[in-house]
C-alpha positions as CSV (number, residue, x, y, z in Angstrom):
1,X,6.5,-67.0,-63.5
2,X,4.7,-64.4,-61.6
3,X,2.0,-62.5,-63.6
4,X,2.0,-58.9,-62.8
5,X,-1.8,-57.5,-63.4
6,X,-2.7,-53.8,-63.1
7,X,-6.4,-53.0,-62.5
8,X,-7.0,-50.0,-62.9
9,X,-11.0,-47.9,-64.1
10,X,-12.5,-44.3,-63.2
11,X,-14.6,-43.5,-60.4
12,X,-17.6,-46.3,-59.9
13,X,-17.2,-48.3,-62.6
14,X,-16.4,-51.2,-60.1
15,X,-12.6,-52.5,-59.6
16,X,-12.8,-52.7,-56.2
17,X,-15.7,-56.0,-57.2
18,X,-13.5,-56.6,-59.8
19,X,-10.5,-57.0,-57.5
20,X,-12.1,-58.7,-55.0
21,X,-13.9,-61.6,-57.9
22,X,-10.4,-62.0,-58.5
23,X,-9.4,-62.7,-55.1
24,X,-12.1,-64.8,-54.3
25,X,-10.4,-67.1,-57.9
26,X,-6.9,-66.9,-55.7
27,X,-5.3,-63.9,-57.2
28,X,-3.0,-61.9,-54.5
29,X,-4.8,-58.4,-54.3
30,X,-3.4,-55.0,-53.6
31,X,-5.1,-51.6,-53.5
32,X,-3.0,-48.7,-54.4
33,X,-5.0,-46.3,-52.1
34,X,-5.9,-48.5,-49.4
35,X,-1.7,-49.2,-49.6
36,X,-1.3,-45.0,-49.2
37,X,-3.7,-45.0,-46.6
38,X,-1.5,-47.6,-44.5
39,X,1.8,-45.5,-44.9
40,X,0.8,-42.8,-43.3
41,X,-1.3,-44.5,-40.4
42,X,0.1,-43.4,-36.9
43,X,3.4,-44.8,-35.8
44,X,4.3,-45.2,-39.2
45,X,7.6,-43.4,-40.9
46,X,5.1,-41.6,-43.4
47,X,2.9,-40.3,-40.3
48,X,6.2,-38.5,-39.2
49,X,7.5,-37.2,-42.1
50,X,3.6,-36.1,-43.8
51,X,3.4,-34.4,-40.0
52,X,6.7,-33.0,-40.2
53,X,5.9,-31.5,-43.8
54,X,2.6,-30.3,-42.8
55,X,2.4,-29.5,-39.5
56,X,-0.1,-30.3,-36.3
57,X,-2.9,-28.7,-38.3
58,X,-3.8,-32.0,-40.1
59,X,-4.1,-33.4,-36.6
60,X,-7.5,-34.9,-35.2
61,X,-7.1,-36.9,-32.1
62,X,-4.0,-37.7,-32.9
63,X,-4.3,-39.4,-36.3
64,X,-4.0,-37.7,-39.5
65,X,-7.3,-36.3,-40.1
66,X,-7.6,-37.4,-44.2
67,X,-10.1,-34.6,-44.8
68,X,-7.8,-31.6,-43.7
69,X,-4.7,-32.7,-45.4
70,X,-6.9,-33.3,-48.7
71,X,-8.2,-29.9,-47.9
72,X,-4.3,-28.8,-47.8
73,X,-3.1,-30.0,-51.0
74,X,-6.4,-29.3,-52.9
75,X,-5.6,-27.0,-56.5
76,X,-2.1,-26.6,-54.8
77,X,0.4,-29.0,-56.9
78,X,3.5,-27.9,-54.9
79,X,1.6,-29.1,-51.4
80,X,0.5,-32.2,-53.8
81,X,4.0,-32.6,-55.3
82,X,5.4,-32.6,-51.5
83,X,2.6,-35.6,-50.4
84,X,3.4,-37.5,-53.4
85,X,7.1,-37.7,-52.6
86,X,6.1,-38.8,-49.6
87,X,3.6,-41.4,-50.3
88,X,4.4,-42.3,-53.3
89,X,8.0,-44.1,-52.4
90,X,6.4,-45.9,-49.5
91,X,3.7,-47.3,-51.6
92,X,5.8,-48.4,-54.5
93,X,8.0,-50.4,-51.5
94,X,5.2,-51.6,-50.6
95,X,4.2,-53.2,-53.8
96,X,7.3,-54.3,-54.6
97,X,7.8,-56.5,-51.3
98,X,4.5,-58.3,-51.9
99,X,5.7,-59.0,-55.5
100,X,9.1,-60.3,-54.6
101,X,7.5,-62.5,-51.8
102,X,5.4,-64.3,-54.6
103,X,6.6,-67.2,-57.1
104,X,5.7,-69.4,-59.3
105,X,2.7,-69.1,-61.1
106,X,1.3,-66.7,-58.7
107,X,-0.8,-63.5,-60.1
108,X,-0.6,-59.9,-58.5
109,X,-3.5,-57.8,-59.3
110,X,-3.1,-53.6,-58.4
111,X,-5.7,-52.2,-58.1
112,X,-4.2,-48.1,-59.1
113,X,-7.0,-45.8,-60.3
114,X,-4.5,-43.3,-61.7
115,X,-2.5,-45.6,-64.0
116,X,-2.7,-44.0,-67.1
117,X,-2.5,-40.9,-65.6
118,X,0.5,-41.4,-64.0
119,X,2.3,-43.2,-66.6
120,X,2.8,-46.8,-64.4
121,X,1.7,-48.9,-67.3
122,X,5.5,-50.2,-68.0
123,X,5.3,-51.7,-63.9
124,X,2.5,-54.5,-65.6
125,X,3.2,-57.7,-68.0
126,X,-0.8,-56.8,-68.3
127,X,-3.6,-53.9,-68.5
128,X,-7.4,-54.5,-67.4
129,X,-9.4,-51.2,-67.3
130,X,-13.1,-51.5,-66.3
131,X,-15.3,-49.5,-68.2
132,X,-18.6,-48.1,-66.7
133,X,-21.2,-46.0,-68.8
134,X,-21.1,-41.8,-67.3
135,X,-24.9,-42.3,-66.5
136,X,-24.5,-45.9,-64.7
137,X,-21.2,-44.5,-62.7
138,X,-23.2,-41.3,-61.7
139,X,-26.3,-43.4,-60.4
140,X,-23.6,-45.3,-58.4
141,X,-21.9,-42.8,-57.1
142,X,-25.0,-40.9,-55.9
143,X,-26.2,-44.3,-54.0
144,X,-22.9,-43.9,-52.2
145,X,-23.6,-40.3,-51.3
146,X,-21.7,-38.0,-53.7
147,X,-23.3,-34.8,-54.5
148,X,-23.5,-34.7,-58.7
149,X,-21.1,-31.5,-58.4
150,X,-18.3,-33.9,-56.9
151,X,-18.9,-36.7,-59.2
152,X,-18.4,-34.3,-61.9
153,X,-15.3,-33.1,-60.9
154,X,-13.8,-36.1,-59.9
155,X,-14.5,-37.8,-63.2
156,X,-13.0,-34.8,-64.7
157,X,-10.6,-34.8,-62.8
158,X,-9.5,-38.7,-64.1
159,X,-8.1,-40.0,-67.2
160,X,-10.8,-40.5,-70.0
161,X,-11.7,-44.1,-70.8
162,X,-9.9,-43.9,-74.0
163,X,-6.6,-43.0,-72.6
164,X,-7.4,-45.8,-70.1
165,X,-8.7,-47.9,-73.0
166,X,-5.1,-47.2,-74.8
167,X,-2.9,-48.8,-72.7
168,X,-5.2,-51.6,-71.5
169,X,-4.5,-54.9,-73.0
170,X,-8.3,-56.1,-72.1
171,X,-11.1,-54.0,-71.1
172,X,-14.0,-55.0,-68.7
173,X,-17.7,-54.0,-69.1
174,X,-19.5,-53.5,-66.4
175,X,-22.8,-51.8,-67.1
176,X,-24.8,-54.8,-65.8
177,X,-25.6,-57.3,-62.8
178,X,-22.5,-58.1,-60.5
179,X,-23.3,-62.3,-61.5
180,X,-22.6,-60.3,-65.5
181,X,-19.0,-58.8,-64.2
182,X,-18.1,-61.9,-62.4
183,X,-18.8,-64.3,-65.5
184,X,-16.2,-61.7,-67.4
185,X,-13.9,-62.0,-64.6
186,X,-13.5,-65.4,-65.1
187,X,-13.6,-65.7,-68.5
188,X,-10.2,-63.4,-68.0
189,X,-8.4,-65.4,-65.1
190,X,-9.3,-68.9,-67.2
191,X,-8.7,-68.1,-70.7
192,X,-6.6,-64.7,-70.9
193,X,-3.9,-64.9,-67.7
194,X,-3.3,-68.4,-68.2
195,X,-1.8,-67.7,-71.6
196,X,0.0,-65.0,-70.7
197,X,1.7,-66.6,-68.0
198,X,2.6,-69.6,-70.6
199,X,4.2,-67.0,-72.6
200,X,6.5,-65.7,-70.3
201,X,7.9,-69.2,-69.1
């Protein structure tokens, strides 16, 4: 029976690695945002209807400049509310076409970094959050560019790693080398999916 995995962690504590280790051990891998990102490309039914909602002002070159409709939507939830109905339905029929197309004893992983915070855990037979240490996540982040002000706010923006931690059924540490996260990660897809998979049939 198909294993249905959500991946989810805050801001640089590594589930992108994560999710690709996992693809490397022959899991099928899907990224929530890079999912959203493909909905609204140009030519798409999203494009339309995100233009339609929003106007030619989010425009660059003809593409959907990312920046300005972020710049939109920012600390306005009705704008927000408006992109998520759009996106969001897309997305989840997205997901759900990959899942039906798999069988057996195949294993979806979704990578979603707002899972707990928007209440998806009942979509999942299973829970992995990776955990990061603040410092290690900050020294991260700042190696790919992010001023400490947006780290901050980003972070604070996320669920903590408790309410992560809460509906997890396994958590991954990953305040070492990536050969340390990899071992973990297939200590998981030998010994922990396995069994779950069993239990289901």
């Amino acid at each position: 029976m198909v294993l249905i995995v959500g991946l989810t962690g805050g801001i640089g504590s590594g589930k992108s690695l994560v999710g690709e280790y996992f693809a490397d051990l022959g899991a099928k891998v899907l990224d929530a945002d890079e999912i959203s990102r493909r909905v609204i490309e140009r030519g798409s039914e999203g494009f339309d209807r995100v233009v339609a909602t929003f106007g030619d002002a989010i425009l660059r070159d003809g593409d959907i400049d990312r920046r300005a409709l972020a710049e939109r939507i920012f600390g306005n939830s009705a704008e927000r509310a408006k992109l998520e109905g759009i996106i969001h339905p897309l997305v989840r029929e997205a997901f759900e076409s990959t899942a039906a197309s798999l069988s057996g004893d195949d294993v979806l992983v979704y990578e979603i970094p707002l899972l707990a915070e928007t209440g998806a855990a009942t979509r999942f037979d299973f829970i992995i959050t990776v955990e990061t240490d603040l410092p290690v996540r900050t020294q991260r982040l700042k190696k790919r560019g992010l001023l400490a002000a947006d780290i901050e706010a980003r972070v604070r923006a996320q669920a903590t790693p408790e309410e992560r931690m809460s509906v997890a059924g396994y958590v991954l540490t990953n305040n070492g080398t990536p050969d340390e996260l990899l071992r973990e990660v297939e200590y998981v897809w030998e010994k922990i999916l396995p069994g779950l998979q069993r239990a289901q049939n």
